[in-house]
C-alpha positions, 0 to 999 in steps of 0.5 A: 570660179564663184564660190557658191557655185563650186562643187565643193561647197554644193556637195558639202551643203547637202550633206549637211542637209541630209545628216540634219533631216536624218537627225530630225526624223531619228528625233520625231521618232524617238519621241513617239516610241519613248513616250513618257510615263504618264501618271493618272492624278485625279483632282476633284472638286471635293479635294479642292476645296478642302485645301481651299479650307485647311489653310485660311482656318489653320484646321488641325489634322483631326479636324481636316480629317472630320470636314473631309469626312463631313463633306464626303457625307453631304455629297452623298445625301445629296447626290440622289437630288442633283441626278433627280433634278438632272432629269427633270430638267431633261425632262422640261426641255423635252416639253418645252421645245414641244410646237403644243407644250403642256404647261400644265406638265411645265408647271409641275416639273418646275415645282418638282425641280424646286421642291429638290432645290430646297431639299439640297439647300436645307441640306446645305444649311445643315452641312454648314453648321456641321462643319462650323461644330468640327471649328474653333470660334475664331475659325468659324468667323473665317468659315462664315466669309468663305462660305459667304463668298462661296455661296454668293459666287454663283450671283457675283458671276451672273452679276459680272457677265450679264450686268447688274439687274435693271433696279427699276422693272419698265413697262414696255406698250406694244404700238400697232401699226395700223395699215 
């Protein structure tokens, strides 16, 4: 008698088989009623960069607690600005996938969403002097490259995914083709 074919060696097989796809089915089962607890940490853009400060200027305690505090501040002059120029430019694609748009109404909502962008850029500028008054000297020179490198990040990516911008503007003549 071949010894893979033995009943003895089938029977015990299979029982090995049920006591593993029982022991799975008891493990599946175990993790969807044991979940574990889950805890809610909420890391925003704010506490980011806040930690992004503290270390290259070595800022005190009481000066991490004035940036936070200066931060928190600017955030909330200018949120009103962020959320208008939102719905402006809701707005404008609303009017620029018109078959007619109104270029008239195009034109001014782009001058309205500028006059915002401004507002949120001077805003900004000040922010920034703000913050270099809470440094020492030496930390201000680090502030300056961060926030250098933070306000030209925006162009360096563009910059990275869509290659530099032709140096040299090229007039294009549009040849008809006369039939």
């Amino acid at each position: 008698m071949d010894f893979l074919s033995s009943k003895r060696f089938i029977t015990a097989t299979l029982a090995i088989l049920i006591v593993m796809n029982v022991a799975l089915l008891g493990l599946l089962w175990w993790q969807n009623i044991h979940k574990p607890e889950e805890r809610q940490i909420r890391i925003t853009r704010e506490y980011k960069r806040q930690i992004y400060f503290t270390g290259p200027l070595a800022l005190s305690e009481e000066q991490s607690l004035r940036f936070r505090k200066l931060r928190q501040e600017h955030f909330r002059t200018v949120k009103p600005n962020i959320q208008a120029i939102a719905e402006l430019k809701k707005e404008l694609v609303k009017e620029s996938i018109k078959e007619k748009p109104d270029t008239l109404k195009i034109k001014s909502l782009a001058g309205r969403i500028g006059t915002r962008q401004a507002v949120i850029e001077k805003e900004l500028a000040l922010h920034f002097h703000e913050l270099a008054m809470v440094c020492t000297p030496p930390q201000r020179d680090s502030l300056q490259k961060i926030l250098e490198r933070i306000a030209t990040r925006k162009a360096n990516v563009r910059k990275e995914r869509f290659g530099s911008p032709p140096h040299e503007i090229r007039e294009f003549k549009i040849i008809r083709e006369e039939r």
